[in-house]
N, CA, C and O of each residue as an XYZ file, in Angstrom:
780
protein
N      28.166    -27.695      1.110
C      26.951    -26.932      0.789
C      26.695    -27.031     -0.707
O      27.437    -26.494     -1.530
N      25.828    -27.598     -0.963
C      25.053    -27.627     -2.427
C      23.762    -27.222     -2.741
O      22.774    -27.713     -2.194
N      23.710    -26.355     -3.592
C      22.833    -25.364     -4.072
C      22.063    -25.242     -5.168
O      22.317    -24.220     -5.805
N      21.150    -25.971     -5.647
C      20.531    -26.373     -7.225
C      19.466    -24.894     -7.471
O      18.792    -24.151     -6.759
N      19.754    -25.009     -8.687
C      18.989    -23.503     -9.572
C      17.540    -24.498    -10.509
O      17.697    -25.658    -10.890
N      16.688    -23.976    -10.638
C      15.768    -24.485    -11.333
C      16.037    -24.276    -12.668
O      15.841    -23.069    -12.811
N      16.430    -24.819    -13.922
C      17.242    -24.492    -15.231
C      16.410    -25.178    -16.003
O      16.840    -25.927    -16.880
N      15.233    -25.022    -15.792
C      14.389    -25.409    -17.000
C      13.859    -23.996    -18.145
O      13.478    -24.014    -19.315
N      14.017    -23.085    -17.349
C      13.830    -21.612    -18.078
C      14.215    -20.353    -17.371
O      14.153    -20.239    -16.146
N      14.592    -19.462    -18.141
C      15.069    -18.025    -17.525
C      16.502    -18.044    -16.904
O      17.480    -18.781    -17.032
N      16.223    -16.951    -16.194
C      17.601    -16.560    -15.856
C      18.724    -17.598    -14.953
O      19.294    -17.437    -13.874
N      18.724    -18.342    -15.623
C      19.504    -19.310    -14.504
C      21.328    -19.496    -14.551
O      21.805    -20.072    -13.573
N      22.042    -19.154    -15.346
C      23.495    -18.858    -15.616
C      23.860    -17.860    -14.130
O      24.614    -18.171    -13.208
N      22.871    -16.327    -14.325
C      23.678    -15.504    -13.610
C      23.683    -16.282    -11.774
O      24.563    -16.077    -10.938
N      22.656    -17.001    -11.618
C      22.291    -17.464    -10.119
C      23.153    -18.369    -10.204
O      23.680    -18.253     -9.098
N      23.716    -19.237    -10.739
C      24.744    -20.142    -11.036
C      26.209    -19.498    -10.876
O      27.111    -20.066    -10.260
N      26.339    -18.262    -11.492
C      28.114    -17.749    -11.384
C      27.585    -17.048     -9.816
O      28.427    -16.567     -9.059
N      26.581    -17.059     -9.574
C      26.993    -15.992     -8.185
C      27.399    -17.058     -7.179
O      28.302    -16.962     -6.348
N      26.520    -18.177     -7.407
C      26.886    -19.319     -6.557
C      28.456    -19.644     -6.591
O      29.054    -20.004     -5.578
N      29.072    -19.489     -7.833
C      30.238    -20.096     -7.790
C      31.228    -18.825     -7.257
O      32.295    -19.233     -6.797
N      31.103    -17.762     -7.246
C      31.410    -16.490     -6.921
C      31.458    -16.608     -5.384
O      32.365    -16.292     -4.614
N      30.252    -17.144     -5.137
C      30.473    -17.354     -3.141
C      31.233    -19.060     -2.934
O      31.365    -19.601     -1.836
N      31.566    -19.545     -3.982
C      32.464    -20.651     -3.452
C      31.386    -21.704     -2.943
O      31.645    -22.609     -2.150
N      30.010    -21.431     -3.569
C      29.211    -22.682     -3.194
C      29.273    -23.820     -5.021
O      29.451    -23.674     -6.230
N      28.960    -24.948     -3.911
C      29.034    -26.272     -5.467
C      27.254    -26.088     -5.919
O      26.391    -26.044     -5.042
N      26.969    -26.010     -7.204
C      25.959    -25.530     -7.896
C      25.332    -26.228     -8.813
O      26.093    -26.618     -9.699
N      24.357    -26.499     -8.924
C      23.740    -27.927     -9.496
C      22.500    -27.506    -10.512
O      21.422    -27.484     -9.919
N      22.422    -27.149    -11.996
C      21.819    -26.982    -12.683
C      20.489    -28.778    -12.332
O      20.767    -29.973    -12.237
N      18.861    -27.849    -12.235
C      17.963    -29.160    -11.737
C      17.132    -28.718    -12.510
O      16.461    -27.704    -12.703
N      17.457    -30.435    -13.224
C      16.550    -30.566    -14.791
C      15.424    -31.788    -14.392
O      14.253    -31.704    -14.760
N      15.831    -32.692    -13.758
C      14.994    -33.638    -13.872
C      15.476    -34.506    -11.992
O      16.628    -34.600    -11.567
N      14.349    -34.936    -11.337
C      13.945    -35.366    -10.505
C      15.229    -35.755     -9.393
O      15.214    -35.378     -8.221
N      16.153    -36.448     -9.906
C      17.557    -37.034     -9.556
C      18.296    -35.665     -8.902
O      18.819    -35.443     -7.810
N      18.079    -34.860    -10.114
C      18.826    -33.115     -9.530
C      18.303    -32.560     -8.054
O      18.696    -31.885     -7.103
N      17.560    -33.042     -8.350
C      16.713    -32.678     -6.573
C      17.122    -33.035     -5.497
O      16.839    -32.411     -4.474
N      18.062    -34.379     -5.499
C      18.473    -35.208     -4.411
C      20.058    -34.422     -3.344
O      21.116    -34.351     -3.970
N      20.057    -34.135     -2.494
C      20.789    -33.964     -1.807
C      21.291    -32.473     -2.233
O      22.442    -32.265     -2.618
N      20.180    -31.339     -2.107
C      20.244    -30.167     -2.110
C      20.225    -29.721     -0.606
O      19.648    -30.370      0.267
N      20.967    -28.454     -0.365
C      20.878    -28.038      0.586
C      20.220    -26.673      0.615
O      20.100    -25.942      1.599
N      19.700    -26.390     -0.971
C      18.832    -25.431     -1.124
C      18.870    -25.415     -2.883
O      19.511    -25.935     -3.797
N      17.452    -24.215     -2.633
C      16.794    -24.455     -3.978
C      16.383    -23.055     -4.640
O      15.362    -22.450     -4.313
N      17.327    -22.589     -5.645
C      16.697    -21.140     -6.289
C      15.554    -21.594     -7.859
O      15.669    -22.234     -8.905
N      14.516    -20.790     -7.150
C      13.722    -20.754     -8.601
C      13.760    -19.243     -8.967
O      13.319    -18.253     -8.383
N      14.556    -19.432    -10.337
C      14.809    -17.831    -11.298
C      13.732    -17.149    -11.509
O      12.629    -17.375    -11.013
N      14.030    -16.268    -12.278
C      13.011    -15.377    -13.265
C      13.160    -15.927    -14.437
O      14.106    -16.581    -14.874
N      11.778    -15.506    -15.116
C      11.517    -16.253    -16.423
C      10.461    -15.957    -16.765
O      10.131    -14.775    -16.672
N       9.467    -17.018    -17.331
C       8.206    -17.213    -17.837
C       7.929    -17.937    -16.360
O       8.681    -18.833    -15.977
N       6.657    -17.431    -15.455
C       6.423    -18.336    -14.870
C       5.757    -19.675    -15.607
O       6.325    -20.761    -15.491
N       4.352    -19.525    -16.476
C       3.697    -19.926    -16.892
C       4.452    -21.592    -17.642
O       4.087    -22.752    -17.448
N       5.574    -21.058    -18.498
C       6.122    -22.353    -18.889
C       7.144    -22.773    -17.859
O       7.650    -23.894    -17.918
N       7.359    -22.186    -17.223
C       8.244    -23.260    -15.746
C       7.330    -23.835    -15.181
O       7.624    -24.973    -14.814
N       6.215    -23.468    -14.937
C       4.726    -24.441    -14.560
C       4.796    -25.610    -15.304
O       4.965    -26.712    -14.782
N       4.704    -25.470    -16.213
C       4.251    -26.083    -17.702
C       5.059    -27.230    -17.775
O       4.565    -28.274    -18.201
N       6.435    -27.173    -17.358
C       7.461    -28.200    -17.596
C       7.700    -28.731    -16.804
O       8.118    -29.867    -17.027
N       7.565    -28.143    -14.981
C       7.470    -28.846    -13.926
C       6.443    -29.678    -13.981
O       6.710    -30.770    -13.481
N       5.342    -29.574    -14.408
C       4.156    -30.828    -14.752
C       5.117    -31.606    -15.246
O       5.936    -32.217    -14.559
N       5.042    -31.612    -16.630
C       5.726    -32.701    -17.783
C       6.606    -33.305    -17.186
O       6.338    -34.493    -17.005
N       7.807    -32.878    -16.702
C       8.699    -33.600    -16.506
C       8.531    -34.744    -14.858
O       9.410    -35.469    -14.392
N       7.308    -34.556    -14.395
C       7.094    -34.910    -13.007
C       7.968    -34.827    -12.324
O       8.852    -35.666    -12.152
N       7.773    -33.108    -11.502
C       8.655    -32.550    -11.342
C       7.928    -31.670     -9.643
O       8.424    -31.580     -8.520
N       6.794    -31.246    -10.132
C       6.049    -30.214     -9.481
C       5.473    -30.806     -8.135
O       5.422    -30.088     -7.137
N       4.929    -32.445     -8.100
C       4.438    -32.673     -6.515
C       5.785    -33.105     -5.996
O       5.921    -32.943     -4.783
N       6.937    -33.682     -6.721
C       8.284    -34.205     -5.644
C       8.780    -32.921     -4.997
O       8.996    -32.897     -3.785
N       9.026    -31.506     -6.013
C       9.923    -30.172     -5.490
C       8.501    -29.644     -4.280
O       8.803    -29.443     -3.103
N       7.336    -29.510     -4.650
C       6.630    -29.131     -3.762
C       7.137    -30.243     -2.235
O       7.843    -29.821     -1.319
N       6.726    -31.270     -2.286
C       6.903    -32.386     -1.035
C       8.755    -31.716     -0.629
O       9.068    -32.148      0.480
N       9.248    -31.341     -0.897
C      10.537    -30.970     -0.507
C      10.588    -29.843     -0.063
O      11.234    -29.640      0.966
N       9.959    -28.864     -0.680
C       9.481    -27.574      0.083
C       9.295    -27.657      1.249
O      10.133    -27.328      2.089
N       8.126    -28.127      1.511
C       7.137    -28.795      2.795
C       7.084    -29.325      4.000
O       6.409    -29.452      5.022
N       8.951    -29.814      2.988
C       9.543    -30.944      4.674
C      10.692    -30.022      4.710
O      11.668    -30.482      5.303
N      10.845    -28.616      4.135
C      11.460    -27.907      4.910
C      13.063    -27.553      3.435
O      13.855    -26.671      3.769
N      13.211    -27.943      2.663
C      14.148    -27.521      1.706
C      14.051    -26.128      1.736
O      12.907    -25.675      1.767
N      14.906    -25.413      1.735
C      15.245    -23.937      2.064
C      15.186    -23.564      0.210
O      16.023    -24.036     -0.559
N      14.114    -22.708     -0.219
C      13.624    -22.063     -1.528
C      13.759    -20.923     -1.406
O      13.420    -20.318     -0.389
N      14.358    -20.316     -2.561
C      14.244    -18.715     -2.828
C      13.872    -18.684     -4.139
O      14.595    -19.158     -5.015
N      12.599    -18.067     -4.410
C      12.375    -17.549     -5.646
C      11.880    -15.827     -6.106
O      11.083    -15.035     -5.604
N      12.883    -15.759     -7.409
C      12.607    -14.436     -7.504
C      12.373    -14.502     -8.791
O      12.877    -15.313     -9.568
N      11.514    -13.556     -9.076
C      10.520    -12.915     -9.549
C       9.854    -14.148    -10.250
O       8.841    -14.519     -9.658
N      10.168    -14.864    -11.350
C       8.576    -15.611    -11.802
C       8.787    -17.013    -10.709
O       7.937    -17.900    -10.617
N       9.852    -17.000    -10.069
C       9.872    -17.990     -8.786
C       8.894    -17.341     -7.133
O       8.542    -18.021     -6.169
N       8.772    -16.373     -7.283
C       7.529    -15.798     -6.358
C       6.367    -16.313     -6.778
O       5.498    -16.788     -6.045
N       6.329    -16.211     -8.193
C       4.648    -16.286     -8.605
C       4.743    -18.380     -8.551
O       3.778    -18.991     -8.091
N       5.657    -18.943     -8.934
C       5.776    -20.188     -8.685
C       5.343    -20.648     -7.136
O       4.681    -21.668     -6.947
N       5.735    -19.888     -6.186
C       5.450    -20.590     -5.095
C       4.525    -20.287     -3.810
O       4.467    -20.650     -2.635
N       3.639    -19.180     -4.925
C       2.601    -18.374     -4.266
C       1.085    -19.388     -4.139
O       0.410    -19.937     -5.010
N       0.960    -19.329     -2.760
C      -0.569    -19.591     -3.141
C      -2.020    -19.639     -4.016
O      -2.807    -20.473     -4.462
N      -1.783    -17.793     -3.938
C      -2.720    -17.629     -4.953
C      -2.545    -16.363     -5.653
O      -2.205    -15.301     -5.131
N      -2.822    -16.584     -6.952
C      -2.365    -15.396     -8.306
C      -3.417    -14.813     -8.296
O      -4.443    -15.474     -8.457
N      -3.493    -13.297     -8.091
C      -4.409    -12.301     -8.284
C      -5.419    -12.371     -9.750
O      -4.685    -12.659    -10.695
N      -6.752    -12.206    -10.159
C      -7.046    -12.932    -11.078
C      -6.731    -14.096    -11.626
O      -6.711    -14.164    -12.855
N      -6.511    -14.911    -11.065
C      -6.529    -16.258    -11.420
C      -6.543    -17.657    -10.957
O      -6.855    -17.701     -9.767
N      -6.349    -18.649    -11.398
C      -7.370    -19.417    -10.281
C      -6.728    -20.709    -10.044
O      -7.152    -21.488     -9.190
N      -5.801    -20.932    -10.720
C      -4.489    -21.649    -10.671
C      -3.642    -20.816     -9.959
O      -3.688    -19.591     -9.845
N      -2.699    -21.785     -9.396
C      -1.596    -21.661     -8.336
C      -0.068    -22.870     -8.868
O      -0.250    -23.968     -9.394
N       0.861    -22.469     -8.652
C       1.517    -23.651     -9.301
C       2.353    -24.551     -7.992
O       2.021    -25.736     -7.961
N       3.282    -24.170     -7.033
C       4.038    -25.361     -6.459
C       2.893    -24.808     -4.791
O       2.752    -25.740     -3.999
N       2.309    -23.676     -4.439
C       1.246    -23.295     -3.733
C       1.909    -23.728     -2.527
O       1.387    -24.750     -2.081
N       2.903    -23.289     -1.832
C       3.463    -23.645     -0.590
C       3.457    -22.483      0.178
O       2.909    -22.714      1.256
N       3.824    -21.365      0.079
C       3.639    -19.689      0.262
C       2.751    -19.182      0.558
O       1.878    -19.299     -0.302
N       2.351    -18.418      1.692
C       1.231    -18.307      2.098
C       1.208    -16.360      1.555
O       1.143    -15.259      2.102
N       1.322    -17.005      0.013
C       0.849    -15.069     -0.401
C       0.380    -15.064     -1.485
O       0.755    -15.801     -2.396
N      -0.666    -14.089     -1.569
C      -0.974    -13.213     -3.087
C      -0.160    -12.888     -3.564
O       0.677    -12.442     -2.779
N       0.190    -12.842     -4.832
C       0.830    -12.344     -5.836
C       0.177    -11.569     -6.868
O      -0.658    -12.303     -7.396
N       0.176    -10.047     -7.567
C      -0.224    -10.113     -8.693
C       0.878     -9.959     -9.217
O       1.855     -9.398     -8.720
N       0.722    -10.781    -10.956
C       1.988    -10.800    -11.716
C       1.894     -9.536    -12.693
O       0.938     -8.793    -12.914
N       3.214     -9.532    -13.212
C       3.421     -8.268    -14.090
C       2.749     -6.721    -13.550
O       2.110     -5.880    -14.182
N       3.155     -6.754    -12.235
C       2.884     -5.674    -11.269
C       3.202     -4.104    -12.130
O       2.453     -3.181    -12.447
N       4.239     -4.269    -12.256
C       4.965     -3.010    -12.494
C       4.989     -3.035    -14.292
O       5.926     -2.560    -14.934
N       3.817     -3.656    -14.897
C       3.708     -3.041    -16.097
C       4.655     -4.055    -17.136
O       4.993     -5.075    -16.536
N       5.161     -3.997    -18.576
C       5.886     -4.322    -19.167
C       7.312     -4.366    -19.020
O       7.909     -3.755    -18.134
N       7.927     -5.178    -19.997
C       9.630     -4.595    -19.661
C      10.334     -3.331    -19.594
O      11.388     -2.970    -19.070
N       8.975     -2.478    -20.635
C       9.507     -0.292    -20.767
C       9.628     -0.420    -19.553
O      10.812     -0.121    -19.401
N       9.117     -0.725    -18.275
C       8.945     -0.027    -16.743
C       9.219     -0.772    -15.943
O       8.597     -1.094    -14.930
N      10.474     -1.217    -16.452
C      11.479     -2.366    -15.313
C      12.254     -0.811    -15.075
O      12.318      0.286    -15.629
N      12.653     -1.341    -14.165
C      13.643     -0.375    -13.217
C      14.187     -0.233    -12.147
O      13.459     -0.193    -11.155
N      15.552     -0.119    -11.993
C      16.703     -0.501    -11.378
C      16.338      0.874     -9.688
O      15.711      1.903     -9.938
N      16.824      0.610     -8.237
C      16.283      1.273     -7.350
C      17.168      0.580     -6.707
O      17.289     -0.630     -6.899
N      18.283      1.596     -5.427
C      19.383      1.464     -4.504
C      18.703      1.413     -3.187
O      18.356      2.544     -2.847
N      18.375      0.439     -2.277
C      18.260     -0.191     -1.384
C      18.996     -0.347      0.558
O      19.985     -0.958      0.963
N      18.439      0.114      0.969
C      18.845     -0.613      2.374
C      18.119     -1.490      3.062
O      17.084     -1.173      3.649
N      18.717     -2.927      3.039
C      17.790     -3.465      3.630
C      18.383     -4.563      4.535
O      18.911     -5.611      4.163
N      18.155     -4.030      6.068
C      18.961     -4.268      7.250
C      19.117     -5.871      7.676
O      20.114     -6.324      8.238
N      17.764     -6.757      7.245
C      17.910     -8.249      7.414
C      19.377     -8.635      6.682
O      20.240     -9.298      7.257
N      19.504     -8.135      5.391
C      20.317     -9.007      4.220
C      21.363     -7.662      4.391
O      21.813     -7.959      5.497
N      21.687     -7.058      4.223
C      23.567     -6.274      4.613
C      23.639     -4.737      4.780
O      22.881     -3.878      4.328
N      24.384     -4.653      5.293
C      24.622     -3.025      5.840
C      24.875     -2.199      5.165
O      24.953     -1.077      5.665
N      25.101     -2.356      3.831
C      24.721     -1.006      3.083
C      23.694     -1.134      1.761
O      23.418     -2.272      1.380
N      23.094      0.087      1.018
C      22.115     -0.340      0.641
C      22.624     -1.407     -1.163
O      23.682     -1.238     -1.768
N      21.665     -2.245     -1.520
C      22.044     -2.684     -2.522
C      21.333     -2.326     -3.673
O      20.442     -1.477     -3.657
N      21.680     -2.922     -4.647
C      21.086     -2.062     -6.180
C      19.598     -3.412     -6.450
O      19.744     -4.606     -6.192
N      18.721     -2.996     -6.821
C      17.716     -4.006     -6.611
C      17.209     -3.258     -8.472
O      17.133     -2.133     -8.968
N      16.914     -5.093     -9.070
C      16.493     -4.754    -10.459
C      14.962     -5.317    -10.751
O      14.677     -6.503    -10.580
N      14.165     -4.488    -11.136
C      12.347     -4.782    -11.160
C      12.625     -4.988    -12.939
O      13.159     -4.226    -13.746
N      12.027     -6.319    -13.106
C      11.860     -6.570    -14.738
C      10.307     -7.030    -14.862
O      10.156     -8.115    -14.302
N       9.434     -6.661    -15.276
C       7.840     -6.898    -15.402
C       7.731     -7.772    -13.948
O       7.333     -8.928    -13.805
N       8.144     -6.973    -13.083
C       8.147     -8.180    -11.783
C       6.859     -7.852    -10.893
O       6.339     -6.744    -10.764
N       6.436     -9.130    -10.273
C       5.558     -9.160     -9.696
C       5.331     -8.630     -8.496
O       6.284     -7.854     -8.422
N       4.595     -8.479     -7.275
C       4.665     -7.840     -6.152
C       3.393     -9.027     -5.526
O       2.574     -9.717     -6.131
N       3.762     -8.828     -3.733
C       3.077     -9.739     -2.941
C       1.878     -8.389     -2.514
O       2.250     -7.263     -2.183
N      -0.138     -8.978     -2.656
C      -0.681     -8.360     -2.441
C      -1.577     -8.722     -1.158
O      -2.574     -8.082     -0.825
N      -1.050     -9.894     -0.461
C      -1.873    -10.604      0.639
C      -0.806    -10.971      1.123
O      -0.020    -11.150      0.192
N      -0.064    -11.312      2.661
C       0.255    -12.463      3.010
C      -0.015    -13.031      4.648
O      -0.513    -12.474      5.626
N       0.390    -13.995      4.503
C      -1.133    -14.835      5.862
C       0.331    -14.391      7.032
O       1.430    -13.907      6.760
N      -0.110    -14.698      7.999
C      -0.218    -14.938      9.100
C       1.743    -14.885      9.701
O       2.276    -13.969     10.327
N       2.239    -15.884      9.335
C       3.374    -16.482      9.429
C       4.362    -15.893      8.317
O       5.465    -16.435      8.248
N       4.033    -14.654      7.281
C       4.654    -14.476      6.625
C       5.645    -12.902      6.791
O       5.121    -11.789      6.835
N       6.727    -13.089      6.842
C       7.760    -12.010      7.366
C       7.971    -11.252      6.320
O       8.446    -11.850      5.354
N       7.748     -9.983      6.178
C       7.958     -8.805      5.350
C       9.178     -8.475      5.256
O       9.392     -7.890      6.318
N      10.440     -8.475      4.460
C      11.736     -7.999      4.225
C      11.803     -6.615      3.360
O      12.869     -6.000      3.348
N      11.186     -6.343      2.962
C      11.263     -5.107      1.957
C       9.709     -4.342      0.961
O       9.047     -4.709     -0.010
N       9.700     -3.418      1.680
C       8.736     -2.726      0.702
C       9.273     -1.569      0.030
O      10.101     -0.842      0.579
N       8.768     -1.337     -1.313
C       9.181     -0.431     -2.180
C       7.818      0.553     -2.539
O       6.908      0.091     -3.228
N       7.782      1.579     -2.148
C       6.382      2.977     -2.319
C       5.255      1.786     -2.199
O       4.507      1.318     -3.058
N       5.450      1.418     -0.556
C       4.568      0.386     -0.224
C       3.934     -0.503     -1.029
O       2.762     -0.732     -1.326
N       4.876     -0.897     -1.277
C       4.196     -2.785     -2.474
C       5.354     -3.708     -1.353
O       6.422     -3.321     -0.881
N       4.660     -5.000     -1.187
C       5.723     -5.804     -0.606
C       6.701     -6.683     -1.623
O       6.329     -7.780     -2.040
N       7.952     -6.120     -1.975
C       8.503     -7.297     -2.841
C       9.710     -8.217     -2.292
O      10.577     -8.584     -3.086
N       9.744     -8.446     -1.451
C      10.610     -9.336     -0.503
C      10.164     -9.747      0.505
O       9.810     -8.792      1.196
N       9.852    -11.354      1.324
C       9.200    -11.436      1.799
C       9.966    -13.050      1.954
O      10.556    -13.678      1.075
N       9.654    -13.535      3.747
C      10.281    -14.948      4.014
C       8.923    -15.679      4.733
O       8.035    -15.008      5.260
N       8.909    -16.956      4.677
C       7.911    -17.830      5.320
C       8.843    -19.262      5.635
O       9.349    -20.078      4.864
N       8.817    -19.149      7.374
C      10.297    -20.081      7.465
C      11.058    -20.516      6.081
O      11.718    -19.618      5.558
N      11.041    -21.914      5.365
C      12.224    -22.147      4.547
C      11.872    -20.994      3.400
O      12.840    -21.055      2.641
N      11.225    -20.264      3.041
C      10.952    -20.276      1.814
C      11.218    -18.403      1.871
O      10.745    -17.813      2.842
N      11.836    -17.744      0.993
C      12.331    -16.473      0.647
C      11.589    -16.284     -0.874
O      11.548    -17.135     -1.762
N      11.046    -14.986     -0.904
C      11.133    -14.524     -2.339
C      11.213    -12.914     -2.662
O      10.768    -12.095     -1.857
N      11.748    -12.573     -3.763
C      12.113    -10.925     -4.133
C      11.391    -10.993     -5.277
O      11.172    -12.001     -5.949
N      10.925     -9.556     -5.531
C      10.522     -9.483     -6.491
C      11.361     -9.059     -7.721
O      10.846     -8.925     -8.831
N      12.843     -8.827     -7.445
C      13.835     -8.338     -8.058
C      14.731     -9.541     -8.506
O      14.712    -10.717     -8.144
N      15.237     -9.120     -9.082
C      16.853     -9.776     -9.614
C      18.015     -9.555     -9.193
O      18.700     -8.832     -9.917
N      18.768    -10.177     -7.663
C      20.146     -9.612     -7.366
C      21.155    -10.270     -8.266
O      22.293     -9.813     -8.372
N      20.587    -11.770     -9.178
C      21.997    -12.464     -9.770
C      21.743    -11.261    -10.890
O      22.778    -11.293    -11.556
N      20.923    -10.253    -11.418
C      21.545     -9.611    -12.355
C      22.396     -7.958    -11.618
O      22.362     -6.810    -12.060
N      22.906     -8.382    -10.693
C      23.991     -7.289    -10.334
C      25.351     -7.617    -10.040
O      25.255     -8.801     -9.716
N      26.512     -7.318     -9.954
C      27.027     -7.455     -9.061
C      27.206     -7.893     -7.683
O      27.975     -8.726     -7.204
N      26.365     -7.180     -7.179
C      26.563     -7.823     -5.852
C      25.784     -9.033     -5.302
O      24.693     -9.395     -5.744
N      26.702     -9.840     -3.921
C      26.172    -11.162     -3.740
C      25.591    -11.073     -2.632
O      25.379    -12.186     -2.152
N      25.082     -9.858     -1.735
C      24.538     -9.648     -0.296
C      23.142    -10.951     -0.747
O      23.479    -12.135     -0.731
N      22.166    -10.711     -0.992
C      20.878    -11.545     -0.939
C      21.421    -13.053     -0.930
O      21.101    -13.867     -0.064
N      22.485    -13.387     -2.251
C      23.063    -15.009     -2.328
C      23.335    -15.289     -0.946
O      22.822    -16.311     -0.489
N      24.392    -14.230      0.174
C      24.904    -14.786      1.060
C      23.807    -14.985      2.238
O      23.950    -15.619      3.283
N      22.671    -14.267      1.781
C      21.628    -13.992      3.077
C      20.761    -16.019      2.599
O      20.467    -17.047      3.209
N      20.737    -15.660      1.646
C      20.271    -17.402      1.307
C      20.874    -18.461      1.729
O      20.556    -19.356      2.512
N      22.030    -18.181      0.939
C      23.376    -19.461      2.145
C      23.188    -19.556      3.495
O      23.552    -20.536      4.145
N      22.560    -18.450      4.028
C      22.598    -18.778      5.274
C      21.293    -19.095      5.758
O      21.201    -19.149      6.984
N      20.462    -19.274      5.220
C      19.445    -19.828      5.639
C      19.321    -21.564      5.249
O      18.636    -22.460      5.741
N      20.308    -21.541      4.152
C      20.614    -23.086      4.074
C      21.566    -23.337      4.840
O      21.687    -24.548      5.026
N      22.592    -22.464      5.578
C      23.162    -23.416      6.448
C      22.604    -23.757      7.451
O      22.684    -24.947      7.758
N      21.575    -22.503      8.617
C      20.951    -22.668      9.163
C      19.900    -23.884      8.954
O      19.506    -24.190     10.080
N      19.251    -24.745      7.922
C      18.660    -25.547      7.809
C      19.079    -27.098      8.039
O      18.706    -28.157      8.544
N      20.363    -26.329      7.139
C      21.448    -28.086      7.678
C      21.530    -28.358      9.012
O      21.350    -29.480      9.484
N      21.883    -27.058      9.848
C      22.132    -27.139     10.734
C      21.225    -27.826     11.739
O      21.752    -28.535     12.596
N      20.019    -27.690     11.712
C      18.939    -28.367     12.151
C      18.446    -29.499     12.060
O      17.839    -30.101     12.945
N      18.741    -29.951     10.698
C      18.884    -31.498     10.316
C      19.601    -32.401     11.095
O      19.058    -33.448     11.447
N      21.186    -32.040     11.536
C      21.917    -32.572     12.241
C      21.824    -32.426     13.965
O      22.633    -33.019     14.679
């Protein structure tokens, strides 16, 4: 099982030790080659805007999209939601647009009104987990095919569309690895299908 982090910006270390924490092999993906023989794909938190920005440049953005598409198992949280959202609330650009959801970004205000909130949430593990909101975004549309995992004082910020998962939180900044292991298993489940 191999697991590549998008490490062109943001938080990408802590999604990296959690990986190695669950005993998965972990693949910092900088450039096109990194892409090859993933069995899944985390896009961090960050700047969405310049992870856009560099997935252009580096011709980066139609190969990871075409991999999406044919089914690569993606989780992105928080500026990796707004990465793989259809369409951004005021605005008119979209960046890898595989996700069939609205997003508005910087939902919850600045970094003053990030804030940490203890969780049960029965898809991903049996007791509740610590969930961290940093200027994070929230889903304000989603189509048809898209599975609701978690709402918080009714905003949707967790949310699956077959391969593709996104939170609006940060679990690599906790302790705990419940969400990592709920991902692993949707990449094993994917392998599994391959074969």
């Amino acid at each position: 099982m191999k697991i590549g982090v998008l490490a062109l910006q943001g938080g990408v270390i802590e999604h990296l030790n959690h990986l190695k924490a669950l005993g998965i092999e972990d693949v910092e993906v900088k450039t096109l080659s990194d892409l090859e023989n993933l069995d899944g794909l985390i896009l961090p938190g960050g700047e969405s805007t310049t992870m856009g920005k560099i997935l252009v440049q580096r011709n980066l953005l139609e190969p990871l999209k075409k991999k999406i598409l044919e089914g690569l198992p993606v989780w992105g949280t928080c500026a990796g939601m707004i990465l793989l959202a259809k369409e951004l609330e005021g605005d008119t650009y979209s960046h890898l647009s595989t996700m069939d959801i609205k997003v508005k970004r910087n939902a919850y205000g600045s970094q003053l009104d990030s804030f940490t909130t203890n969780v049960l949430i029965k898809e991903v593990s049996t007791e509740s987990i610590p969930l961290v909101f940093i200027r994070a975004p929230y889903i304000v549309e989603i189509g048809a095919n898209v599975i609701v995992i978690l709402e918080v004082d009714g905003d949707i910020v967790a949310a699956k569309e077959k391969n593709m998962l996104v939170t609006s939180f940060h679990p690599e900044l906790t302790d705990n690895l419940e969400f990592h292991k709920y991902f692993i298993e949707m990449c094993k489940g994917s392998v599994l299908e391959k074969h």
